[in-house]
N, C-alpha and C positions, 0 to 999 in steps of 0.2 A: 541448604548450602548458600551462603552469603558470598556475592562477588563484588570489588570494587570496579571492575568494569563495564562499561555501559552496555545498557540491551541493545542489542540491533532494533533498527527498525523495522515495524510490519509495514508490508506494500498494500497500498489503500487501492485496488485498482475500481474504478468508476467513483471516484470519490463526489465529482458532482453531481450527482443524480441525487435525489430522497433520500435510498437507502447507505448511502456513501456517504452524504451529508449529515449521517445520524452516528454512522459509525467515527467520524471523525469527531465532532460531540464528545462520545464515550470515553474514545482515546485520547481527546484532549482534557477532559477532564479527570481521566487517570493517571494524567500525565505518564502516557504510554509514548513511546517516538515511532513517529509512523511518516510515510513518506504517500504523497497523493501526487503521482501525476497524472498529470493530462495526455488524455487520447492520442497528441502529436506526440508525446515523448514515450507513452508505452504502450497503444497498439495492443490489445488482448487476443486478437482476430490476426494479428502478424507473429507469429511463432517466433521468429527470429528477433523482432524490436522485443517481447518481451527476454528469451535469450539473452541480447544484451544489454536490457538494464539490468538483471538481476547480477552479469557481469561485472556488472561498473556499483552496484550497490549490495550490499551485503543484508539480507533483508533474512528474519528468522519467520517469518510467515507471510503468505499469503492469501490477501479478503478479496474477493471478487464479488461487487456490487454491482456489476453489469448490469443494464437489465434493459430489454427491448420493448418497445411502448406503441 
């Protein structure tokens, strides 16, 4: 099925860490659209910041790069 409508974007959550920085890589050069915010703007660990970005953004998947060091 062929759409002329644009993909949503995937939510890049920990996009700066290593493995966040690798996935954004792949998607950038799949030219995939994906959205990376920052910890201040979407909080993984706050239920409700992520709640409302997904609110405010219309995102088709979810990558969670977290990762505790």
């Amino acid at each position: 099925m062929h759409s002329s409508e644009p993909l949503s974007p995937i939510l890049l959550l920990g996009a700066s860490g290593m493995l966040g920085r690798a996935w954004q890589r792949c998607l950038e050069h799949q030219r995939i659209p994906f959205l990376a915010p920052s910890s201040r703007e979407c909080d993984f660990r706050k239920a409700g910041q992520v709640k409302d970005y997904l609110q405010k953004h219309s995102c088709r998947a979810i990558v969670n790069c977290f990762g505790y060091t």
